[in-house]
N, C-alpha and C positions, 0 to 999 in steps of 0.2 A: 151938465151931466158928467161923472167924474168917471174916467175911462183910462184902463188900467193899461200903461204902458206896454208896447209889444215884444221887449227883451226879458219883461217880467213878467207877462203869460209864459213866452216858453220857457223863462227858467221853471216854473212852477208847472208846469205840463210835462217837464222834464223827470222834475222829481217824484211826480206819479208816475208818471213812467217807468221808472226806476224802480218803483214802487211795487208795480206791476210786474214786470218782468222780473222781479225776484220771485212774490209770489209762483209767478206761473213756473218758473224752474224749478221749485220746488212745490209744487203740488201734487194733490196726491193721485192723481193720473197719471203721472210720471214716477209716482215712489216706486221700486218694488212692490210685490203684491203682500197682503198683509198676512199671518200666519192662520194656521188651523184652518184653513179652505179643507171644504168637502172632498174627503178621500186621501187626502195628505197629510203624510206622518214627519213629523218634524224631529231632526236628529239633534242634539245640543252636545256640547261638549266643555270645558273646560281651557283656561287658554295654555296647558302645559302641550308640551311634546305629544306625548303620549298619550293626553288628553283629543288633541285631534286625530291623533292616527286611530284610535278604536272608534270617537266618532264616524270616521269614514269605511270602515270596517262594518260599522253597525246600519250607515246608510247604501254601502251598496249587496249589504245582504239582503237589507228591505227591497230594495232595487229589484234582486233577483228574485225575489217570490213575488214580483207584480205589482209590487206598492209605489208608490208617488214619492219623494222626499224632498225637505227641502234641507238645508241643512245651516246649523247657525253653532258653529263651530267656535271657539276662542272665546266663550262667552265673560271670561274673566273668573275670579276664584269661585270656594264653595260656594257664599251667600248667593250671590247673581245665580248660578246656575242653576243650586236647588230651589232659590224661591219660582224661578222659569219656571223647573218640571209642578209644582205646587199651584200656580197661578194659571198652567195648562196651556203656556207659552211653547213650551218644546214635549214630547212624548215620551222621551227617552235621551239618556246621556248617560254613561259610563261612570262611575262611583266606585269608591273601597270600603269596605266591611270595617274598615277601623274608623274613615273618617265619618262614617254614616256614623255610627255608636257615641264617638267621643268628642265630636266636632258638629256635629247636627242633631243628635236624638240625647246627649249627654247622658248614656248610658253604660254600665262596663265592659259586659257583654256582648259579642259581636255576632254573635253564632245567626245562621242565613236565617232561620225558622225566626227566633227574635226580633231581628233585623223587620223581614216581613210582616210579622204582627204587627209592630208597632208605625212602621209608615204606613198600614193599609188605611188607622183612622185620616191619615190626610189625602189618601185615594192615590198613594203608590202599589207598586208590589217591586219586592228584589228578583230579579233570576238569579239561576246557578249562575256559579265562578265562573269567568273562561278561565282557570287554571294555575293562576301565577297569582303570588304573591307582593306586593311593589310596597314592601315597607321603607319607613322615613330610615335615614341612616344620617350618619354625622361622615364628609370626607372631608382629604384635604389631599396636597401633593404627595405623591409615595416618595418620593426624594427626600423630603424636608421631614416626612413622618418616620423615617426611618434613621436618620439624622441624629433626631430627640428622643430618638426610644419609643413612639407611642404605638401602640397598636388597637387598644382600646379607649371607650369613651372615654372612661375613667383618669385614662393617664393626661387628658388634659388639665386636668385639677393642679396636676405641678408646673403647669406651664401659664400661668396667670398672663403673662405679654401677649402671649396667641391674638390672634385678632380676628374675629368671629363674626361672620356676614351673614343671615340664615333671611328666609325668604320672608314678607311682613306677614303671610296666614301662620306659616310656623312661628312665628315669632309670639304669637297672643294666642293660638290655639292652647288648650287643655294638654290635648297629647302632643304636643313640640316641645316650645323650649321651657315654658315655666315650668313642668313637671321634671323636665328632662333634668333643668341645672337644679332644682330641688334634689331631685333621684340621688346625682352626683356630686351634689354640691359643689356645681361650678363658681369660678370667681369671675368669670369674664361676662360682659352687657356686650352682648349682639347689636352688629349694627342689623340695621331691617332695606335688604337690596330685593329688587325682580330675580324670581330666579336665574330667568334666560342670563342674567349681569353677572351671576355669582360666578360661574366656572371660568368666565374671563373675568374675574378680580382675581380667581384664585391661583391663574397663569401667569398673570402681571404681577402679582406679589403683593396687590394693595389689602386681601386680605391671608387667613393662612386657613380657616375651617367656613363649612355651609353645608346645611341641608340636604340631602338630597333623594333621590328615590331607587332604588336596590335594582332598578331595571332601567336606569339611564344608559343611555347607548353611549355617554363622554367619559363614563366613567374610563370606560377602556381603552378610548380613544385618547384619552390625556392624562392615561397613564395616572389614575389618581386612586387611591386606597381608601373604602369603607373600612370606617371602625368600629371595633367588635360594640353590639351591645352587649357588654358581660353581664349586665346587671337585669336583664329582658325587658326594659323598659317599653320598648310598642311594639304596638298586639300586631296583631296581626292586619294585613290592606290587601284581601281578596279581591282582585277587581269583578264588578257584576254591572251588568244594566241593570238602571233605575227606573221605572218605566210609568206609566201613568195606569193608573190602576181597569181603565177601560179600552187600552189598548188593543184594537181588534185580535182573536185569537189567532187567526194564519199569520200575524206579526211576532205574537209571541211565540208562537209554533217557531219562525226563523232565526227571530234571537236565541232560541233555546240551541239550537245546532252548534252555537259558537262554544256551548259550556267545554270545558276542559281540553280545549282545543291549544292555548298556550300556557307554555311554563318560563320561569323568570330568563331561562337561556335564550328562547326566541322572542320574549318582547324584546328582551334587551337589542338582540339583534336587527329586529324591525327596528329597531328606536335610533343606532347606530346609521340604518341605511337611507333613514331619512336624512339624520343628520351631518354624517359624514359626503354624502352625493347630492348631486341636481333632482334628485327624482323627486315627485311628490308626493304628500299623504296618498292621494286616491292612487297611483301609481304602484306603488311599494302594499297597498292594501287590497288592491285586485287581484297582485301576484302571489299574497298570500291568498288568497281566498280561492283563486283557480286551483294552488295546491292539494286542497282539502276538498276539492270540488262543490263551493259553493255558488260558486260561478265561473262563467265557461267565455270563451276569447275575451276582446279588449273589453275593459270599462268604458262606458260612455261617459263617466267622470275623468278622466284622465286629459290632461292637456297643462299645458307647459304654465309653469309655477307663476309666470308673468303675463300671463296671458288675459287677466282682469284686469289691468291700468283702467283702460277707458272707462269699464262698469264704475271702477272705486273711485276717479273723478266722477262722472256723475253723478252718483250718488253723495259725494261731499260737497258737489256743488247745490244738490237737492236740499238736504240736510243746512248748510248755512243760508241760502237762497230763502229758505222759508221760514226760516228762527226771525232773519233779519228783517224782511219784509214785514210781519207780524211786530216786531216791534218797534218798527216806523210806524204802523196804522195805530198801536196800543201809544206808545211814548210820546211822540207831538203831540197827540191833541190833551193827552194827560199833563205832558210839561205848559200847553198853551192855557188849561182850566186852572192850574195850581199857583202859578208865576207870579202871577198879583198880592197872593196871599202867602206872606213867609211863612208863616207854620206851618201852612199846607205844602207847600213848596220842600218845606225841611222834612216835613214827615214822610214826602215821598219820596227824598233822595236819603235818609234812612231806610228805608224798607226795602232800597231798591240795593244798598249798601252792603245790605246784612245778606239779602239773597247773594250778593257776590263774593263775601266771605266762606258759603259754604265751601270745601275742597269739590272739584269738577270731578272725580270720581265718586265719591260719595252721594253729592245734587243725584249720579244717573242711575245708582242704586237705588237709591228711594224712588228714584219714579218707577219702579218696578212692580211693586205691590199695588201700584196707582194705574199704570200704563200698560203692563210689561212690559215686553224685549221689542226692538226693534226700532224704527223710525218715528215714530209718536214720542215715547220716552225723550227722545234723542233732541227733536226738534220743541219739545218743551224745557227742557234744561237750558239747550242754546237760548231760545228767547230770555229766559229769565236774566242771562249775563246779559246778554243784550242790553236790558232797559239800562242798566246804570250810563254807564257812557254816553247813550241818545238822553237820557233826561237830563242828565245833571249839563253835560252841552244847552241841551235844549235853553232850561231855566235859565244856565248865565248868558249865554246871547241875549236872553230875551230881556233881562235883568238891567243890562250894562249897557244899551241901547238908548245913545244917548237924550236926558229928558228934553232938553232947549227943542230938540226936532223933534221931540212929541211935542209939545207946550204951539209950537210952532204951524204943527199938522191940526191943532186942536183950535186952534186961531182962526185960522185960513174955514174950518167951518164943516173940517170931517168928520165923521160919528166916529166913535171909538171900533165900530168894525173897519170903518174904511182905514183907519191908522193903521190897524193890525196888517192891514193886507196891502196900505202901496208904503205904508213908512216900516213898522217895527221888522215885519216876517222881512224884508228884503235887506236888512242893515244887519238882521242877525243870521241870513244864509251862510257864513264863514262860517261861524261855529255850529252852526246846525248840520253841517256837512262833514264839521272832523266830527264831531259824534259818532255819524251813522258807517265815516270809517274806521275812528277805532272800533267799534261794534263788530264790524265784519271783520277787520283784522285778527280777533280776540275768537271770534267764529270758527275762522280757518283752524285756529291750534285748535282749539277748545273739541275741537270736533272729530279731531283722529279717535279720541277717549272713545266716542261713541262705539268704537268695535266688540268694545269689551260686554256691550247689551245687544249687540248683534244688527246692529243699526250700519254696517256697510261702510263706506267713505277708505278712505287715504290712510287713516287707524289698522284696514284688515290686514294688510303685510306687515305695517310696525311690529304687530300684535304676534302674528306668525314667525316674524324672523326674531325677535326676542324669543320666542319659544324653542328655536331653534338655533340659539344664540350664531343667527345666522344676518352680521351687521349689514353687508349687501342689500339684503330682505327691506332690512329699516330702513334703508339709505333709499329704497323704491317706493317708499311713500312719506317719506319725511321728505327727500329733493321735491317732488310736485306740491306738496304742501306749502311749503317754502315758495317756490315760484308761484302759485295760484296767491298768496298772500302780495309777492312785489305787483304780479298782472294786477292784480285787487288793487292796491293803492295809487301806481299809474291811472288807472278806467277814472279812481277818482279824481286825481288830478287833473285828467283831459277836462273830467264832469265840472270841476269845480271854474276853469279856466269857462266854459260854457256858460255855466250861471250863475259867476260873480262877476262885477263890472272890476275891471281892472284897479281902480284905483282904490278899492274895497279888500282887496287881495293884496295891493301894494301896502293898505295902511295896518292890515293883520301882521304882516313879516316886519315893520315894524316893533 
């Protein structure tokens, strides 16, 4: 009776284990709760500045008329956010009157009544303005602009060297840059930077012109100069809430209260005091809101800017935890059926190829229309990178394993299962092991992105502090990312020193 040696039960009890407890960290009793529960109005936003601060504005008015919220803030640019309110992922998020027209409905006209018509066939409705304006503008340093003469867009035309950063939506929007350097017939190719990056390239000097919005709060703060549109090229950016067309009415009843309540002097202001101070969106948004008496003492939103660490590890340990496990139980036994057969072999390390060619921002907007927002999207994309790394490990351990000690195993009088399980699977545990760490390795990054679908993790400050071109912010989930990734490869190395025989380990470093 052949009887499976006891350092090679627990290595292989082990790596179920492993197995397991990935799964279980990220399951979904442990995820956050998932969106659209009964009673609960879901706020979204955008992942600009000022994008969140009206978010939080708009969740804790709900707040105050008795509503439940949750809120999924930063959700990343227009596509991600409008196809959320579309898909019935989020209820409501803040929009402008030009970008709805000329960037979503590709229409010329912006006027609210129009506007309304035409999103109600996809089961939106627009509210009134709250009041201000926030059109796109072209700045640069008032120093240097004044320097060269320029005051208008126009006057860039004679300054062909200029070197021009504009954000990647503006940069392929309708109404940004291609109409804009048509309009003026600019000579200069934009580079395409994060906004939050642009205002520190344009302080550093690495670039001279960027994008921007007429009620940024840096404008003033770094002393930088909008230039004139002489020639009126963009329309008008009323900001309104976007709303989901069956939004209970004592909701829209509350949203209506905020109309014409701001003009571009006090967003800017608000936009300023987020960014210039420690205080936070809910913070700076309750004290507007107490002003106008929307709400009365502290926010029950309000709490110190850092004060999610723990939640956004867990939740990124959740998020990779469960991509990775998943695709240990998908990839081994799929690299174990394919191996024998090159073709098959090749076709699945193709397939598995092309899926990791996608860009990781792009992979988590398609699953949007599939998934929506949140942690599902999140932890299907992650698997999908996953498999390459665990397969294609998988198949060449298993490949490279040498044949004399199969021929050898096949002598002696073992079935071709009993080879797999005391000969080949235990000669090829070295590379079966870096696999399933590079996988998690590639996890960890891969996974901050997930903010931008509202999926939580290590990604939500990055996300926030580039909004807030506020680099501390980034450094508070970039630093644990970074460390959860060396903790990650340590665990594997204690793992691996566990269940590989030393001289298996000594002949890979070879």
């Amino acid at each position: 009776m052949n009887r499976r040696p006891a350092g090679e039960r627990v290595g292989w009890l082990a790596v179920l284990a492993l197995t397991g407890l990935l799964l279980i960290v990220g399951s979904p009793a442990a995820a956050p709760p998932a969106h659209g529960e009964a009673g609960t109005i879901t706020v979204g936003s955008k992942a600009d500045r000022e994008g969140h601060l009206l978010g939080e504005i708009f969740a804790q008015t709900l707040e105050a008329a008795g509503f439940r919220v949750e809120r999924q803030l930063g959700l990343g640019q227009t596509i991600v956010t409008y196809q959320a309110l579309v898909e019935g992922e989020i209820d409501v998020y803040p929009e402008y009157t030009g970008t709805l027209a000329h960037a979503i409905l590709g229409v010329e006209h912006s006027d609210i009544d129009t506007l309304d018509r035409l999103v109600r066939r996809q089961g939106l409705r627009v509210l009134p303005p709250l009041g201000f304006n926030n059109t796109y503008a072209l700045t640069m340093r008032r120093a240097k602009a004044q320097r060269l003469g320029i005051r208008r867009i126009g006057d860039l035309a004679a300054h062909p060297e200029l070197i021009i950063g504009v954000s990647h939506e503006f940069r392929k929007r309708q109404d940004g840059w291609p109409g804009l350097r048509s309009r003026y017939a600019l000579p200069q190719s934009p580079l395409g930077l994060e906004h939050g990056i642009a205002y520190q390239a344009i302080r550093e000097g690495s670039i001279d012109v960027t994008d921007a919005y007429s009620t940024d709060g840096d404008i003033e703060r770094f002393d930088f100069m909008l230039l004139q549109d002489d020639q009126g090229y963009f329309p008008r950016y009323l900001a309104v809430p976007l709303v989901a067309a069956d939004l209970p009415s004592p909701a829209v009843a509350a949203l209506r209260r905020l109309a014409g309540l701001l003009d571009e002097r006090q967003m800017r202001a608000l936009n300023a005091e987020v960014s210039s101070t420690e205080r936070s969106f809910s913070a700076v948004a309750a004290e507007f809101l107490a002003e106008h008496g929307i709400v009365f003492g502290e926010s029950a939103t309000q709490s110190h800017r850092w004060s999610r660490l723990g939640t956004n590890l867990i939740e990124h340990l959740q998020l990779t935890g469960i991509a990775l496990g998943l695709a240990c139980l998908v990839g081994l036994p799929l690299s174990l059926a394919v191996y024998r057969s090159p073709r098959l072999a090749r076709i699945v390390l193709y397939v598995a190829g092309l899926l990791q060619t996608i860009p990781s921002i792009a992979l988590l907007a398609l699953m949007i229309p599939l998934f929506g927002i949140g942690v599902l999207p999140a932890v299907i994309a992650l698997f999908l990178y996953s498999l390459l790394p665990i397969v294609r490990a998988a198949i060449t351990a298993l490949l490279t394993v040498d044949p004399l000690l199969v021929n050898v195993a096949s002598g002696i009088g073992l079935t071709k299962a009993e080879q797999l399980r005391h000969v080949i699977l235990p000669l090829a545990m070295p590379n079966l092991l870096t696999g399933i760490r590079t996988a998690a390795i590639i996890n960890i990054g891969t996974a901050t992105l997930a903010a931008f679908i509202g999926a939580g993790g290590l990604g939500e400050p990055i996300v926030t502090g580039l909004a807030l071109n506020d680099y501390q912010l980034v450094l508070y989930g970039a630093i644990p990312a970074a460390l959860l990734a060396i903790a990650t490869e340590l665990l594997f190395e204690l793992g691996e020193r566990a269940l590989i025989p030393a001289h298996l380990r000594e002949s890979r470093k070879l």
